[in-house]
NUDRENPA-19246 format. One line per field, with one value per residue: residue number from 1; x, y, z of N, C-alpha, C in turn; chain. Coordinates in nm, 4 decimals. Atoms other than C-alpha are relative to their C-alpha. Layout:
n NUM,...
n_px X,...
n_py Y,...
n_pz Z,...
ca_px X,...
ca_py Y,...
ca_pz Z,...
c_px X,...
c_py Y,...
c_pz Z,...
chain A,...
***
This chain:
n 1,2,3,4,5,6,7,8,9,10,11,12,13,14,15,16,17,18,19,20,21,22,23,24,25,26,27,28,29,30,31,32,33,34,35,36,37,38,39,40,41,42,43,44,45,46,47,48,49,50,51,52,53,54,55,56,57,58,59,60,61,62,63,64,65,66,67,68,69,70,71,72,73,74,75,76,77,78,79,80,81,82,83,84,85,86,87,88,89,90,91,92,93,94,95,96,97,98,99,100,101,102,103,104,105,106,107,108,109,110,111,112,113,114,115,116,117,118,119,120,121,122,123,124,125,126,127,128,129,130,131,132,133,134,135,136,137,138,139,140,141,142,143,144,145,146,147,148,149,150,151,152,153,154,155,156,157,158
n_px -0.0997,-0.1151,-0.0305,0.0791,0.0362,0.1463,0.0934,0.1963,0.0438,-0.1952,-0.0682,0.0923,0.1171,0.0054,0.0094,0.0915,0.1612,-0.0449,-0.0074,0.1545,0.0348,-0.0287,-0.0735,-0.1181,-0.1421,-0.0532,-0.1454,-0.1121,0.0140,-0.0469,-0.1178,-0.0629,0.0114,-0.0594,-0.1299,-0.0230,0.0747,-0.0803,0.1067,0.0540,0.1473,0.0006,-0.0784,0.1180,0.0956,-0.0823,-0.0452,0.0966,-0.0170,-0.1189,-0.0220,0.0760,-0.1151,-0.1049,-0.0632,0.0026,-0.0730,-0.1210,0.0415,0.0808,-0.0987,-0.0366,0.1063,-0.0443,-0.1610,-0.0483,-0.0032,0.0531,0.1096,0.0757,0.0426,0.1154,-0.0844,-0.1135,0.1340,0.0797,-0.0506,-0.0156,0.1437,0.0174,-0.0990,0.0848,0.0626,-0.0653,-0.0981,0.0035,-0.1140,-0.0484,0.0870,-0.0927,-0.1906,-0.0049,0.0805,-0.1214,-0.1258,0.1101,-0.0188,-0.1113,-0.0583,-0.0017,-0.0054,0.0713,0.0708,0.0614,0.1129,-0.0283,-0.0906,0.0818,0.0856,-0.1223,-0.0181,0.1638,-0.0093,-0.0997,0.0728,0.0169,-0.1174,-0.0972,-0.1247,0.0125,-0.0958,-0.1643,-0.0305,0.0348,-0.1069,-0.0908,0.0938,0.0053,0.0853,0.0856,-0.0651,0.0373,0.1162,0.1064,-0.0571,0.0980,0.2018,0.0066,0.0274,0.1178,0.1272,0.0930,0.0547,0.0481,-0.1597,-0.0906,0.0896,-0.0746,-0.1127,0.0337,0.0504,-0.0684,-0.0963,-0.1280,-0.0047,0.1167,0.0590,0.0755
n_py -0.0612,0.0305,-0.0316,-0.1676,-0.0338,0.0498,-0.0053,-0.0967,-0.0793,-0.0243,0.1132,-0.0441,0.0352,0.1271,0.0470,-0.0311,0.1026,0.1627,0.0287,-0.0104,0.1399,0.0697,0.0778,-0.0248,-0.0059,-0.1582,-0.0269,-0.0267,-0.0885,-0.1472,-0.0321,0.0127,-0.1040,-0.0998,0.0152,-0.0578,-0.0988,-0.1224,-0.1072,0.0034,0.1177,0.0920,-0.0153,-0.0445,0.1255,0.1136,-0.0167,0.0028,0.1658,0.0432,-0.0540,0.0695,0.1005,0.0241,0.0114,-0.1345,-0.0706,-0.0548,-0.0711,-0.1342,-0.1112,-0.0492,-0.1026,-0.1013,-0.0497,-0.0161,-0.1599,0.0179,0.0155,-0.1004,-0.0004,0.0725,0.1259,0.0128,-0.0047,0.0840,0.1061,-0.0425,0.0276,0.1446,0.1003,0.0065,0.1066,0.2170,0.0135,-0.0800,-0.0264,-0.0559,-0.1175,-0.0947,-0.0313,-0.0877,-0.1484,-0.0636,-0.0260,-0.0954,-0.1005,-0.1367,-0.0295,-0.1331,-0.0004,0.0827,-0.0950,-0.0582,0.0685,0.1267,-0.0512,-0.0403,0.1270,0.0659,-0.0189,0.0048,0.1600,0.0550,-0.0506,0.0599,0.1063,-0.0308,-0.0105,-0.1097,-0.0842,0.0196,-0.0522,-0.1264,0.0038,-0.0613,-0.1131,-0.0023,0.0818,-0.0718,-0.1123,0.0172,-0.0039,-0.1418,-0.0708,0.0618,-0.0244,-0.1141,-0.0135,0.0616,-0.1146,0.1012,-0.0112,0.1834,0.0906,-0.0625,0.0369,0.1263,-0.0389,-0.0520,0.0810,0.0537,-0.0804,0.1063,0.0892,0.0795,0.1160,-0.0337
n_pz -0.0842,-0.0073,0.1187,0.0500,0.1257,0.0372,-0.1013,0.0418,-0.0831,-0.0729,-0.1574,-0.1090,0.0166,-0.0137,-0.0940,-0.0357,0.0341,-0.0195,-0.1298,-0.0448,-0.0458,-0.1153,0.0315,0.0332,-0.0917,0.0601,-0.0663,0.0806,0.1197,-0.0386,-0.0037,0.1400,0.0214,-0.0505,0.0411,0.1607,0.0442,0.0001,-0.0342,-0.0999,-0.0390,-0.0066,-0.0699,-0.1551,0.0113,-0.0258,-0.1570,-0.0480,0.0427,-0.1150,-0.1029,-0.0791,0.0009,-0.0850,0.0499,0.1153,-0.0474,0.0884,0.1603,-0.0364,-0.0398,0.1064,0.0531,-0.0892,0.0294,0.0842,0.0592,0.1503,0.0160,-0.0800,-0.1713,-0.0408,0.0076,-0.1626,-0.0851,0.0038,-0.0748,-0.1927,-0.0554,0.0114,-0.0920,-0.1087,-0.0130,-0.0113,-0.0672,-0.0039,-0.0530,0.1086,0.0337,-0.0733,-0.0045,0.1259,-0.0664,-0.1175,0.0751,0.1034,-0.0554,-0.0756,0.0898,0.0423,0.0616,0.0548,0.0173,-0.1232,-0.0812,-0.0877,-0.0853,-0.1565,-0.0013,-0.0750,-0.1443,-0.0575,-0.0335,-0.1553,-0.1128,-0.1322,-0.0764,-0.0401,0.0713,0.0529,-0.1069,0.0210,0.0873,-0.0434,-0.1752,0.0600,0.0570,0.1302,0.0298,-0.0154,0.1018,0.1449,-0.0274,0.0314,0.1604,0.0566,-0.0526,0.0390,0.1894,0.0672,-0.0558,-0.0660,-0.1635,-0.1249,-0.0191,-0.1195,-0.1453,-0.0195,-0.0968,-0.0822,-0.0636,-0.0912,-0.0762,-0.0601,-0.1684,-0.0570,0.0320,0.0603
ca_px -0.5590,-0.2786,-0.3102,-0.3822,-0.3778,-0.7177,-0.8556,-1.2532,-1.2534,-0.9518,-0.7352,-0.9287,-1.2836,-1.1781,-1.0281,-1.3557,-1.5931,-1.3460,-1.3391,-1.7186,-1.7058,-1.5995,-1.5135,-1.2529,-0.9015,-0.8427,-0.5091,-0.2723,-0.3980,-0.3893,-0.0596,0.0435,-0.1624,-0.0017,0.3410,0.2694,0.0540,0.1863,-0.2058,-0.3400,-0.6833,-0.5803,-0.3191,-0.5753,-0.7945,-0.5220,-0.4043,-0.7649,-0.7846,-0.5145,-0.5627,-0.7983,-0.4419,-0.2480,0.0089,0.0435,0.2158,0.5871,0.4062,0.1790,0.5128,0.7285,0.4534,0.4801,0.8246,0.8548,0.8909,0.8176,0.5118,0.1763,0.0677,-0.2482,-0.0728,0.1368,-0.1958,-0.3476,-0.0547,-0.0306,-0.3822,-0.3482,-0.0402,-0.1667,-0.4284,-0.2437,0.0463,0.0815,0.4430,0.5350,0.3255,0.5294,0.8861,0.7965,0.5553,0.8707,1.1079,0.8318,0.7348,1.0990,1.1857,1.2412,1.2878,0.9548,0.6274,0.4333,0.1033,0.2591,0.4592,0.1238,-0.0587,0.2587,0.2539,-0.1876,-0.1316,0.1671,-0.0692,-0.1597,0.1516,0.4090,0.6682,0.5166,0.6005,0.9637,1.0070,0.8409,1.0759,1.3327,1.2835,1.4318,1.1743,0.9195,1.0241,0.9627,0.6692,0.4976,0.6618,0.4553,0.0926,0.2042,0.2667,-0.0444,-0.2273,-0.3558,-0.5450,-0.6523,-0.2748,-0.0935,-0.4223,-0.2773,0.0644,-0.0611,-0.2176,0.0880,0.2981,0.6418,0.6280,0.2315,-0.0077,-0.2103
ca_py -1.2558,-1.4691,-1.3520,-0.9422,-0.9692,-1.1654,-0.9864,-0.8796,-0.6938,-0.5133,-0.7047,-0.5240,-0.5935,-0.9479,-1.0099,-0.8202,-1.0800,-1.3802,-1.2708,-1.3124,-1.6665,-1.8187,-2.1301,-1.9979,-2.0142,-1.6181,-1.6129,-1.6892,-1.4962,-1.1761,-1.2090,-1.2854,-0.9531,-0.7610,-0.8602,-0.7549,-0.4756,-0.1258,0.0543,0.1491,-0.0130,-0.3244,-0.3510,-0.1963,-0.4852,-0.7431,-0.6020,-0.5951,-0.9624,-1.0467,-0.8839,-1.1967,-1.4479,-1.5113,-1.5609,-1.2229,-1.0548,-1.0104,-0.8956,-0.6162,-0.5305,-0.5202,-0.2995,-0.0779,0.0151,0.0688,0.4677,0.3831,0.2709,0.4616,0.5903,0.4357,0.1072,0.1927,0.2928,-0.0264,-0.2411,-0.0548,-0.1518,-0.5198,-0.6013,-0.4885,-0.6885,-1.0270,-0.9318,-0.7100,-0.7703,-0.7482,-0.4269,-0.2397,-0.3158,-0.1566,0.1174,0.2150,0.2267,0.4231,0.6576,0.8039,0.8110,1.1712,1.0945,0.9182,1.1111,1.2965,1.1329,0.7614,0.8809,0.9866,0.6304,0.4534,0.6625,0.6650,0.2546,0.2428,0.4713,0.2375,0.0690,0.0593,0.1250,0.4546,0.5739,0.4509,0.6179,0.9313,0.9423,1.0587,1.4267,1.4550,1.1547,1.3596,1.6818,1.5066,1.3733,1.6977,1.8449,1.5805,1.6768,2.0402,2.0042,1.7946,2.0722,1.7940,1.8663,1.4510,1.3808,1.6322,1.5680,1.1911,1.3002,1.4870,1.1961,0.9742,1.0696,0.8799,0.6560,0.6541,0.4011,0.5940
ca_pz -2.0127,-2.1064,-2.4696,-2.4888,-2.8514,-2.8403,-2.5461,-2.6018,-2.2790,-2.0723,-1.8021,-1.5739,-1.6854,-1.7027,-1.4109,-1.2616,-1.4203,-1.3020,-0.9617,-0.9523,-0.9705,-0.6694,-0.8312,-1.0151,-0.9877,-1.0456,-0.8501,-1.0646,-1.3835,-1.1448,-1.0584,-1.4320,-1.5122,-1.2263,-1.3565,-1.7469,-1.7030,-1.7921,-1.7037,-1.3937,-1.3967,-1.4888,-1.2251,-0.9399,-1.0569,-1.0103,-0.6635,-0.5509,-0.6642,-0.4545,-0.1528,-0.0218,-0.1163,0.1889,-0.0372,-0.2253,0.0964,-0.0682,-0.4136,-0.2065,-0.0483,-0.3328,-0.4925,-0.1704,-0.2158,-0.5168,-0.6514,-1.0014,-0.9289,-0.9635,-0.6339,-0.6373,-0.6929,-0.3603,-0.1833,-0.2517,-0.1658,0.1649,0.2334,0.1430,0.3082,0.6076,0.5902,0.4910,0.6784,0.9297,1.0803,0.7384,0.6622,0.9784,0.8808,0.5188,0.6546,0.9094,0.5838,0.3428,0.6380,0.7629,0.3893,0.2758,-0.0387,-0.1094,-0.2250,0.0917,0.0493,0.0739,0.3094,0.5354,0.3966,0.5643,0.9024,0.9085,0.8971,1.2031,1.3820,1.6400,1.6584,1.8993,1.6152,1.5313,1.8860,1.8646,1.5747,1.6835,2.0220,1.7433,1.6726,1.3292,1.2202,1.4035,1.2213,0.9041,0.9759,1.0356,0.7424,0.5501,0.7190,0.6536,0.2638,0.2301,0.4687,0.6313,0.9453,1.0198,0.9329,1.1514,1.4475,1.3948,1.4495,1.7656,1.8947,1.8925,2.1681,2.2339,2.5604,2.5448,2.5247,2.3147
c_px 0.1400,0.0615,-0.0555,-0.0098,-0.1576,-0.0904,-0.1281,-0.0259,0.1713,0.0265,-0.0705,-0.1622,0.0198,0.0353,-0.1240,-0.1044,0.0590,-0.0121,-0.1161,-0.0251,0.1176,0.0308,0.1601,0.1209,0.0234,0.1400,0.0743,-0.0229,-0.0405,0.1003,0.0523,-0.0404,0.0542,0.1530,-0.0095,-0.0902,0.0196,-0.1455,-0.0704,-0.1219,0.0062,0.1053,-0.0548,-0.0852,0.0614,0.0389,-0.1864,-0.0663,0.0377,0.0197,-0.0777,0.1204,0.1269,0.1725,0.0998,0.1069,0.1059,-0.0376,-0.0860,0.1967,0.1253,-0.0417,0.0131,0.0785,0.0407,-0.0685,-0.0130,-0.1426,-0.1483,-0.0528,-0.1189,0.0323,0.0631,-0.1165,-0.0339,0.0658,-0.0049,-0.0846,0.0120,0.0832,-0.0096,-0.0889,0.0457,0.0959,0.0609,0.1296,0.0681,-0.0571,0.1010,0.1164,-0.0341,-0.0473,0.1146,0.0768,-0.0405,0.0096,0.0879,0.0843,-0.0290,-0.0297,-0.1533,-0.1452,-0.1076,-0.1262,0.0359,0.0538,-0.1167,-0.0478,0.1360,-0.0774,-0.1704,0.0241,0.1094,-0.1115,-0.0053,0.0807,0.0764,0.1474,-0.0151,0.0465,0.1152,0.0148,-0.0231,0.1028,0.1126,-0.0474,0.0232,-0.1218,-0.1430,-0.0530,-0.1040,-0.1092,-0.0943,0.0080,-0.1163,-0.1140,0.0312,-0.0244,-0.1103,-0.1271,-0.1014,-0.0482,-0.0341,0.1539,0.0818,-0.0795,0.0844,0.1089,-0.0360,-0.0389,0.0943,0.1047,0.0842,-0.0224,-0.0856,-0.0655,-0.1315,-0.0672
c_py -0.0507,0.0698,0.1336,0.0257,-0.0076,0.0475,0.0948,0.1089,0.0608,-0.0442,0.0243,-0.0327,-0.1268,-0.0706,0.0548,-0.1007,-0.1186,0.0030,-0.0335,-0.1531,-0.0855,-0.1293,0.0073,0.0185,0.1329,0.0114,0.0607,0.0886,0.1749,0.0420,0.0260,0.1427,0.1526,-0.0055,0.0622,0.1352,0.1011,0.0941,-0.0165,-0.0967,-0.1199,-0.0708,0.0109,-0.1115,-0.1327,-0.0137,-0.0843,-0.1697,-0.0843,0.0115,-0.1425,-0.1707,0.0389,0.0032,0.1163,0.0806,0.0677,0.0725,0.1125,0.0810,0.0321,0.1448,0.1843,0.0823,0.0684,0.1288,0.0066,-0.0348,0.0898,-0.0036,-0.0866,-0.1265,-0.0376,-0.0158,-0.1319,-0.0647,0.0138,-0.0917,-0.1564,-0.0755,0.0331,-0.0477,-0.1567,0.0073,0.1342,0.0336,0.0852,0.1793,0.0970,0.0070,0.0845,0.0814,0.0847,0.0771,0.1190,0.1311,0.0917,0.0048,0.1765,0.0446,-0.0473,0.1425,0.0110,-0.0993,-0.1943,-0.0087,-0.0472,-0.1433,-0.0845,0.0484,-0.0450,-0.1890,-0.0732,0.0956,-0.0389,-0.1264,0.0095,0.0990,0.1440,0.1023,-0.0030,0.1079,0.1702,0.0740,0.0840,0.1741,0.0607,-0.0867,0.0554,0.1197,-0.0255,-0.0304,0.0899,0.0802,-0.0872,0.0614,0.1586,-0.0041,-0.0540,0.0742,-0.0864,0.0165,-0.1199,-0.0520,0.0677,-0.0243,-0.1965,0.0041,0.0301,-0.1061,-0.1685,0.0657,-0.1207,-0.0584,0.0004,-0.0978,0.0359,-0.1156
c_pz -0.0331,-0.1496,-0.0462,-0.0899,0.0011,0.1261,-0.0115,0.0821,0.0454,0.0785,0.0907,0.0299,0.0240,0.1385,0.1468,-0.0042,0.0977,0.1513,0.0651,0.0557,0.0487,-0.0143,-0.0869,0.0309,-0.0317,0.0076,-0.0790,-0.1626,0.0676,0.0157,-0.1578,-0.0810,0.0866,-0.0663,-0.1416,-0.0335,-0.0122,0.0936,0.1357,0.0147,-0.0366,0.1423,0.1760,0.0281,0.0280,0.1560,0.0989,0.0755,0.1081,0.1225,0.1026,-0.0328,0.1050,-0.0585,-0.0681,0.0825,-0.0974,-0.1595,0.0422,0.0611,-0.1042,-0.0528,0.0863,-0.0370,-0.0654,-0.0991,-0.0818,-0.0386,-0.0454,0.1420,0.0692,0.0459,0.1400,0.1630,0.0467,0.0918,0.1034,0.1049,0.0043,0.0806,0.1290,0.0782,-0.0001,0.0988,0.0983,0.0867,-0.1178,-0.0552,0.0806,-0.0360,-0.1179,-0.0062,0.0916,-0.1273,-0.0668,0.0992,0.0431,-0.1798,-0.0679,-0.1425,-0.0731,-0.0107,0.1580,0.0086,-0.0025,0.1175,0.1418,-0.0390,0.1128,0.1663,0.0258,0.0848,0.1411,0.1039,0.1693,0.0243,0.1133,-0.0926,-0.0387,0.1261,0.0058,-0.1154,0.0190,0.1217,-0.1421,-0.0747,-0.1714,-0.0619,-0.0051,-0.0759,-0.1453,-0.0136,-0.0217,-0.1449,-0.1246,0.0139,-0.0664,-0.1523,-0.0380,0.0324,0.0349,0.1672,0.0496,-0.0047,0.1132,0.1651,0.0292,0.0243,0.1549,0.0863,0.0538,0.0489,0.0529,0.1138,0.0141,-0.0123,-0.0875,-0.1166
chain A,A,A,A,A,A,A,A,A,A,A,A,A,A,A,A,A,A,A,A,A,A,A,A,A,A,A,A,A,A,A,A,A,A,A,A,A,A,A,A,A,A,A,A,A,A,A,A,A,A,A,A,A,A,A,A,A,A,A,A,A,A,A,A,A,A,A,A,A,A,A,A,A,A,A,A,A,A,A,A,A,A,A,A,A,A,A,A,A,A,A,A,A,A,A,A,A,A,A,A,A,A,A,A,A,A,A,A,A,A,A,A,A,A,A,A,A,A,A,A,A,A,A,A,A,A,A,A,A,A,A,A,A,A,A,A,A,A,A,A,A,A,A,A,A,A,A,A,A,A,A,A,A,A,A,A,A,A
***
């Protein structure tokens, strides 16, 4: 992994085998492959990695964010930093979801994950926000995304 000239298997296969054994330090040779990896499946395999390092937060949310990414890539982080961190997960799920500019289905992974927040009702209370929102579920012709809209309603305790 440190040397992809000499590598027998792909970043991905490898850090697959390494994560097996539970003595291993994997960590840091996932990060070092999320940082140099141009290809999806090695990258998916690094996140994956990572998702059980307390540590990783700011590198799932980075990942988030970031519109260059592949989507999958954005997916994942969504999922992970959610899990490690889930103050952190809302402020960057808030930013992702009322972004217009950002692609529809991160858009809905963002809002699915504030779901059962408070922050998703605040945000909803605004009807442009709202607006867009739906506009999302529509282009994706999503009937569980727009029923999830539907279900939060501003000021409830839904």
């Amino acid at each position: 992994l440190r040397d992809p000239g000499k590598a027998l298997v792909s970043a991905a296969n490898a850090l697959e085998f390494l994560s097996l054994d539970e003595h291993r330090a994997v960590t840091p040779l996932a990060r070092l492959v999320l940082e140099r990896a141009e290809d999806l499946p090695a990258k998916v395999a690094a996140l994956r990695t990572l998702a059980a390092d307390p540590n990783a937060a700011d590198l799932f949310a980075r990942f988030m964010r970031d519109k260059n990414e592949f989507k999958e890539v954005r997916q994942i982080s969504a999922i992970g930093l959610q899990k490690l961190n889930e103050t952190l997960f809302q402020k960057v799920a808030q930013q992702v979801a009322v972004d217009d500019g950002d692609f529809d289905d991160i858009r809905a992974t963002a809002w699915n994950g504030l779901a059962r927040s408070p922050i998703a009702k605040q945000l909803l209370t605004n009807p442009a926000v709202r607006a867009s929102a739906q506009a999302v579920g529509e282009k994706l012709a999503s009937n569980a995304f727009t029923a999830l809209l539907g279900r939060i309603k501003p000021g409830s305790e839904s």
